[in-house]
Backbone as CSV, one residue per row, in Angstrom:
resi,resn,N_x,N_y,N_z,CA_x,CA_y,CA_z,C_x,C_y,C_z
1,UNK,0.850,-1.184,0.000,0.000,0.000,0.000,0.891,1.240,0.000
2,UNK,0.474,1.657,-0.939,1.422,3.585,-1.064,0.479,4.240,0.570
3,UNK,2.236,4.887,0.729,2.022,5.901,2.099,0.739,7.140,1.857
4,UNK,0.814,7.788,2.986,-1.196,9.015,2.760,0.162,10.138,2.864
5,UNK,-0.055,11.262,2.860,0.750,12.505,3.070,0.051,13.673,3.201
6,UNK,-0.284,13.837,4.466,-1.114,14.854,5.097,-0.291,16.245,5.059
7,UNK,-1.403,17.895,4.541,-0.853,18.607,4.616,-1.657,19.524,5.719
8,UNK,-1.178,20.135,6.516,-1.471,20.869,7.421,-2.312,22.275,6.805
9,UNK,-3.404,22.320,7.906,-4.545,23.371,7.404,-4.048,24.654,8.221
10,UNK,-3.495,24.601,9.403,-3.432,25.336,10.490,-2.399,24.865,11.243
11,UNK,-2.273,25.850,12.593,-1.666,25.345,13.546,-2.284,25.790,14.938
12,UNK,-2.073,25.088,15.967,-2.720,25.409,17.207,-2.346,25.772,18.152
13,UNK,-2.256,27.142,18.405,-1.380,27.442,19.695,-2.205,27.407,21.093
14,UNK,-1.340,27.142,22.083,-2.056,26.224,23.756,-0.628,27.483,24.652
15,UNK,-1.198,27.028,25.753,-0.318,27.070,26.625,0.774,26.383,26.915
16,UNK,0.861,25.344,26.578,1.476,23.984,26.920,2.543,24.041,25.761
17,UNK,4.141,24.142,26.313,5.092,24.026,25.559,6.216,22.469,25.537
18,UNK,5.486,22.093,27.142,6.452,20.868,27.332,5.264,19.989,27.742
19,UNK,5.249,18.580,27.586,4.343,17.873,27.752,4.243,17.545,29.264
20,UNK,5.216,17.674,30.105,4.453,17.665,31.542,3.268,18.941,32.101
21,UNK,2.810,18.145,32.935,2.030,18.441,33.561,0.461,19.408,32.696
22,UNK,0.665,19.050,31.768,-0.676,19.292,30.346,-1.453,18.448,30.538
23,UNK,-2.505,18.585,30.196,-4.263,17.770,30.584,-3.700,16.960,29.409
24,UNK,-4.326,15.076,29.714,-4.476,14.478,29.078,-5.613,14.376,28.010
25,UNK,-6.732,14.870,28.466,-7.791,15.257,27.530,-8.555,16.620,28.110
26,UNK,-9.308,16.615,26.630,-10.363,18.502,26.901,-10.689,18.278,28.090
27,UNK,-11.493,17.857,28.491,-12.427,17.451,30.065,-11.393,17.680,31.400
28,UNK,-9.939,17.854,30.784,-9.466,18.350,32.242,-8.863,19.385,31.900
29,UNK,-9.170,19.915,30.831,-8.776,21.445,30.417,-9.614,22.459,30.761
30,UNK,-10.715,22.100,31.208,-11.582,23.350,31.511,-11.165,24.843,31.640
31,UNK,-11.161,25.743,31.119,-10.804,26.845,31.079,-9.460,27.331,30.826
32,UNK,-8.859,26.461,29.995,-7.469,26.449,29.750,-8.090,26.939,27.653
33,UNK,-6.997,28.069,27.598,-7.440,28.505,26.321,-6.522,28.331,25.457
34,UNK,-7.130,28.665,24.042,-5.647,28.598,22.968,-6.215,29.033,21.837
35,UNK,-5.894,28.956,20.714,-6.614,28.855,19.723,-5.831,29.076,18.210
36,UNK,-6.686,28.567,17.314,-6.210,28.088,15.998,-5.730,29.354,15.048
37,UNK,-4.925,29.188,14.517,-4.228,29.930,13.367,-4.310,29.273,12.224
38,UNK,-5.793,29.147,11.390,-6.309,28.486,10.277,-5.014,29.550,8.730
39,UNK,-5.195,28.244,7.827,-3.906,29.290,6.633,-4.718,29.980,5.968
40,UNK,-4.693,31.293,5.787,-5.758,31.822,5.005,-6.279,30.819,3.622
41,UNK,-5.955,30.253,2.938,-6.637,29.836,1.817,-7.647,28.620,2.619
42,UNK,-7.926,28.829,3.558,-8.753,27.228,4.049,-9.844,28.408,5.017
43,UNK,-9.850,29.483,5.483,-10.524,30.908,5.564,-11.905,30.627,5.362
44,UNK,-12.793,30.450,4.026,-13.823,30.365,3.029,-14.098,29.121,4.026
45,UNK,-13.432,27.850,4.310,-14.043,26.907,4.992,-14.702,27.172,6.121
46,UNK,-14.765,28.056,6.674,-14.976,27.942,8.460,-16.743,29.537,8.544
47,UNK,-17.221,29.271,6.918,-18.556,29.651,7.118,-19.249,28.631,7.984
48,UNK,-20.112,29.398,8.381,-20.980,28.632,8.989,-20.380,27.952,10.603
49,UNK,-19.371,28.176,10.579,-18.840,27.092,12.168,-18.924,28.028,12.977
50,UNK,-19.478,29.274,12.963,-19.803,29.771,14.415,-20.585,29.652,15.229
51,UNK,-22.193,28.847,14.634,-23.012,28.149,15.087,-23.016,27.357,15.861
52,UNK,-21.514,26.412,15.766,-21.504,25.147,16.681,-20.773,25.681,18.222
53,UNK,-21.142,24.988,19.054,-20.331,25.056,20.362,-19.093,24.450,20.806
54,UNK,-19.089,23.194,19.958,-18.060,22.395,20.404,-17.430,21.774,18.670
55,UNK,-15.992,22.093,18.389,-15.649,21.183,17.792,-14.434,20.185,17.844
56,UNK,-15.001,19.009,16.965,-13.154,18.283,16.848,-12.391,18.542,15.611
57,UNK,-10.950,18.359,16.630,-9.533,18.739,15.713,-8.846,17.259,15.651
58,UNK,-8.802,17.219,14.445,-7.670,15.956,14.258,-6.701,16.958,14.399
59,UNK,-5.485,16.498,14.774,-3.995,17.213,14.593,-3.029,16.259,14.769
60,UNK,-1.480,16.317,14.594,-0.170,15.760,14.275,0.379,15.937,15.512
61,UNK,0.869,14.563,16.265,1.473,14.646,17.442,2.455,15.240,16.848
62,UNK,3.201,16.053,16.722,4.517,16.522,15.699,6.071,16.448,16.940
63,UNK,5.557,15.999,18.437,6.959,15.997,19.212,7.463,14.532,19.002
64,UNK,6.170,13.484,18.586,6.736,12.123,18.731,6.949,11.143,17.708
65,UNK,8.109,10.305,17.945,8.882,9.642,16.855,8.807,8.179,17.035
66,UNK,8.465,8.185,17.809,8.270,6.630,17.954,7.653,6.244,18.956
67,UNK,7.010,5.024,18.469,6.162,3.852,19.011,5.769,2.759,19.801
68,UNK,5.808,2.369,20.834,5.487,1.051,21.118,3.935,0.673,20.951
69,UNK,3.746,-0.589,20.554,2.480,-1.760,20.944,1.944,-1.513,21.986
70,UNK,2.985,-1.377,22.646,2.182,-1.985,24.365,3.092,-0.966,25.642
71,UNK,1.968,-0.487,26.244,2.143,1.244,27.145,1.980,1.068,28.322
72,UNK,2.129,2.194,29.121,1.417,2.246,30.475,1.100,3.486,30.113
73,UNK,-1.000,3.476,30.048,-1.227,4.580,29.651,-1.166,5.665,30.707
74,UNK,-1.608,7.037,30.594,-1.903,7.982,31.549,-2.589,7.254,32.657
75,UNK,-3.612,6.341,32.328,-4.796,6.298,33.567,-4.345,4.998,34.049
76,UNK,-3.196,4.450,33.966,-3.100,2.968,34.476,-1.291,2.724,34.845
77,UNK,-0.714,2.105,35.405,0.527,1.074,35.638,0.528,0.402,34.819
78,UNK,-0.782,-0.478,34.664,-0.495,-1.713,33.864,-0.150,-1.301,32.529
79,UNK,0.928,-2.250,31.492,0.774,-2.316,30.403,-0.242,-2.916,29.479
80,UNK,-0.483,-2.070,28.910,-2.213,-1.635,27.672,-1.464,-2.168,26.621
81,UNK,-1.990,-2.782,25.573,-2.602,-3.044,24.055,-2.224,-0.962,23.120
82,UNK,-1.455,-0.983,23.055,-1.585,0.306,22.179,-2.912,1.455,21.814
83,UNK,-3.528,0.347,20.941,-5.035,0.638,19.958,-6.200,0.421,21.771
84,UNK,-5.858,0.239,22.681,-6.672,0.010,23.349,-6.402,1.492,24.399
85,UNK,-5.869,2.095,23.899,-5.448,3.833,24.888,-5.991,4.464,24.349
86,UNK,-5.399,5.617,24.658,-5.151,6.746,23.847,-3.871,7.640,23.809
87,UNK,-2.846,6.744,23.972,-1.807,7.576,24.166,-1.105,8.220,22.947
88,UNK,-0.229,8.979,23.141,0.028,9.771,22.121,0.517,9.296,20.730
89,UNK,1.927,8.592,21.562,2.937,7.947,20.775,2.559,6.653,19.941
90,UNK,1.816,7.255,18.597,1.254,6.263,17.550,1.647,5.798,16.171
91,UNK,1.744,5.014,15.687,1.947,4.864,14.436,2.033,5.994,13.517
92,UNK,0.814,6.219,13.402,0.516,7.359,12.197,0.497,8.605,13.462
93,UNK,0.528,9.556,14.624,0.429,9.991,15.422,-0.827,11.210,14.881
94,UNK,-1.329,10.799,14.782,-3.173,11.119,14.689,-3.482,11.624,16.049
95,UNK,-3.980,13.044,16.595,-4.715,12.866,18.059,-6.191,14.227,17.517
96,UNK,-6.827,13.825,18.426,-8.228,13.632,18.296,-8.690,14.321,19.464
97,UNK,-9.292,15.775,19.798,-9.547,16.574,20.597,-10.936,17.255,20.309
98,UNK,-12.087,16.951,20.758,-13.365,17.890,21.269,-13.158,18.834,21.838
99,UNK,-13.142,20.040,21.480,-12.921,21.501,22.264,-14.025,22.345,21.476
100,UNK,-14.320,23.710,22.690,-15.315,24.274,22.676,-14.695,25.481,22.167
101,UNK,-16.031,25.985,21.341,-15.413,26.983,20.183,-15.829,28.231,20.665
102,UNK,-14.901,29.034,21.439,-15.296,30.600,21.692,-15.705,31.464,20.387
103,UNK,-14.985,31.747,20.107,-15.242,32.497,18.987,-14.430,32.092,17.579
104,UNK,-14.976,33.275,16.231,-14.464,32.901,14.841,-13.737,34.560,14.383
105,UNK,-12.579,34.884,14.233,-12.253,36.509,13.887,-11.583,36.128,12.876
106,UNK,-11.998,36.348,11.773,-11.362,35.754,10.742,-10.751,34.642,10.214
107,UNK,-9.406,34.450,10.509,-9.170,32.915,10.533,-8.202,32.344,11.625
108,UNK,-8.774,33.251,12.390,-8.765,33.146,13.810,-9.902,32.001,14.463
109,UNK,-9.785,31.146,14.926,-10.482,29.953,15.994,-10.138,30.470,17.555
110,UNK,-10.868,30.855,18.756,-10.284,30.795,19.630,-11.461,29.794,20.689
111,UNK,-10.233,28.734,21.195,-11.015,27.781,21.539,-10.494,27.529,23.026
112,UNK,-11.567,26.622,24.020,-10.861,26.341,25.141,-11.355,24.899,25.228
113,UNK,-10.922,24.339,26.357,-10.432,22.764,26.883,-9.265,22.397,26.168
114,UNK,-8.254,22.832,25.646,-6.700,22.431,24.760,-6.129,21.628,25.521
115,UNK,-5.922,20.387,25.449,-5.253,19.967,25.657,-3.992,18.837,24.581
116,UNK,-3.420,19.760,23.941,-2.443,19.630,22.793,-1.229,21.061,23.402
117,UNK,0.018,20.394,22.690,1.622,21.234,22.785,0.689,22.306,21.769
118,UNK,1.472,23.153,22.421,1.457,24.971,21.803,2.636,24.680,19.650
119,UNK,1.602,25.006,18.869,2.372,25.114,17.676,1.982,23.060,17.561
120,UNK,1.036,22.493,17.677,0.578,21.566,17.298,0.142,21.711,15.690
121,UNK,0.283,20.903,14.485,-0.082,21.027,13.579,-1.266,20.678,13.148
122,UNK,-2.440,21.248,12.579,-3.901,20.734,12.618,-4.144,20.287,10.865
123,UNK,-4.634,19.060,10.913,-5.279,18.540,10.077,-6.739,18.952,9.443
124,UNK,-7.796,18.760,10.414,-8.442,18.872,9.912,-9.434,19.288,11.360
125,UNK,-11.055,20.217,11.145,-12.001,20.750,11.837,-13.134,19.872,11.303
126,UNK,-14.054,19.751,12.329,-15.368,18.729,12.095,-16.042,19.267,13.163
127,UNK,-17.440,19.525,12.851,-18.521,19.971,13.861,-18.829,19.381,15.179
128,UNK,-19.105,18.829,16.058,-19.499,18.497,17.039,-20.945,18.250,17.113
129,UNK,-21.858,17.314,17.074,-22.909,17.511,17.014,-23.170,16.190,17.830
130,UNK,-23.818,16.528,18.518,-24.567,15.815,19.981,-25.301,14.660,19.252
131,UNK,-26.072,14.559,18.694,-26.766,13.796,18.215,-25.906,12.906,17.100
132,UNK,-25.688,12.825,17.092,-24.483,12.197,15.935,-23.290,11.706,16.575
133,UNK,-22.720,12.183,17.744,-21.312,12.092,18.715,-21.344,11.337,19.730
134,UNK,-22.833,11.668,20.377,-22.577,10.811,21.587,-23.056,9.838,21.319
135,UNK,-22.595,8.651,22.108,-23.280,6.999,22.264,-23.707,6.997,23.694
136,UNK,-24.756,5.877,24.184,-25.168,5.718,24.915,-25.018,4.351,25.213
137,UNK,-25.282,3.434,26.280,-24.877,1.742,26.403,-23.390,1.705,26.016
138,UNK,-22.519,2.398,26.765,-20.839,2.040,26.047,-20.519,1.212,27.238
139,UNK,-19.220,0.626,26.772,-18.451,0.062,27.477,-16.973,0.581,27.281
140,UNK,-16.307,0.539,28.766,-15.087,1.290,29.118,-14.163,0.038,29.237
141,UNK,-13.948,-0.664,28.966,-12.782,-1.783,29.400,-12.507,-1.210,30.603
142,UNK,-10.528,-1.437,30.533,-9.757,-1.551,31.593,-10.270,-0.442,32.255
143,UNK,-10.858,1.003,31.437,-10.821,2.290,32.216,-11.574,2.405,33.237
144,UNK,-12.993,1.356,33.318,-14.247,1.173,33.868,-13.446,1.243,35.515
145,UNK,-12.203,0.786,35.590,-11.998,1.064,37.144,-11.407,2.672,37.668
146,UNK,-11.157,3.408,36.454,-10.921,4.788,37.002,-12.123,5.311,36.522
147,UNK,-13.534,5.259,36.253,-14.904,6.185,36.094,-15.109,7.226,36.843
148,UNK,-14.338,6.850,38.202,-14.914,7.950,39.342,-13.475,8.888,39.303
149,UNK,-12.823,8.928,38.417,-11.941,9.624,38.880,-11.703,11.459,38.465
150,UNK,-11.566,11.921,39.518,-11.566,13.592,38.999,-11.008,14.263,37.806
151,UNK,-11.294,14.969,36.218,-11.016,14.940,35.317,-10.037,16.299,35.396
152,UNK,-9.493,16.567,36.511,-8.659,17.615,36.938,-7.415,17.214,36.792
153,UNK,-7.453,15.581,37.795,-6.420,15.110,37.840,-5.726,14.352,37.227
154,UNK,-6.253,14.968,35.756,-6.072,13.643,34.429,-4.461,14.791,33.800
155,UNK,-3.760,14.689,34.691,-2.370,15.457,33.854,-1.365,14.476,33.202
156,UNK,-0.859,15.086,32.169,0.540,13.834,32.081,1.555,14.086,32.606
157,UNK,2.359,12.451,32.867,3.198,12.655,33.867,4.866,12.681,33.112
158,UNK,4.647,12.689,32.293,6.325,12.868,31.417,6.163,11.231,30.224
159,UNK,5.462,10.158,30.727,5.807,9.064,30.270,5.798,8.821,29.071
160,UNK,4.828,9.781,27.889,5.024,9.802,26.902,6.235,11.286,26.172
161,UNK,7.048,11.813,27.140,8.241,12.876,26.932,8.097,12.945,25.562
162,UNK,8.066,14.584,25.062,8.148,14.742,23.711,9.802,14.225,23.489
């Protein structure tokens, strides 16, 4: 199979320059801001997205180079199945963020819950839509034993080091 070769739409600037102590996901970013620097020719795309409240960003882990199978994710000791996390350090390094869309100033995005490195490279924007996003009857595997746990205290701890 011929390789894919993704070109970057944007970039995303955060607070977060070093990967410690940065929220592992939006939900423990609460009020942590940042926001997108779309390339002007992709501008014309982002009619209409002021309507939505929440969107997702694919973007390019761009600090990490390599891979293992098998992790100790953020939420566990034990070693995980790769495809069974969400940790950073991936094959194709694809990451996948729901964040809430303050505002649109041209091609300006300014968004909060970030939890992505400052100067992250963005792929691609997709609406958020409740009805379409959420599932209901899920199942959590291994995670089902951290459910109760405070989404504050979801920081990373260095283990995936850019």
């Amino acid at each position: 199979m011929q390789s894919i070769t993704f070109k970057p739409i944007g970039i995303i600037h955060t607070p977060f320059k070093e990967i410690g102590d940065m929220p592992i996901q939006p939900v423990a970013a609460e009020g942590v801001r940042g926001y997108i620097e779309l390339f002007p020719e992709y501008a014309e795309g982002l009619s209409d997205l002021d309507g939505f409240s929440h969107i997702m960003l694919l973007y390019h882990f761009h600090k990490n180079e390599e891979y293992k199978l098998k992790v100790k994710p953020f939420m566990d000791n034990e070693e995980r199945g790769l495809f069974a996390t969400r940790a950073p350090r991936r094959p194709n390094g694809i990451g996948l963020s729901t964040v809430r869309l303050i505002s649109i100033e041209g091609s300006i995005l300014h968004i909060e819950q970030v939890d992505m490195l400052d100067e992250t490279p963005l792929l691609d924007i997709k609406p958020f839509f409740q009805r379409f996003d959420n599932r209901h009857k899920t199942r959590a595997g291994w995670l089902e034993k951290n459910k109760s746990r405070k989404p504050g205290g979801m920081l990373s701890d260095g283990r995936f080091g850019g």
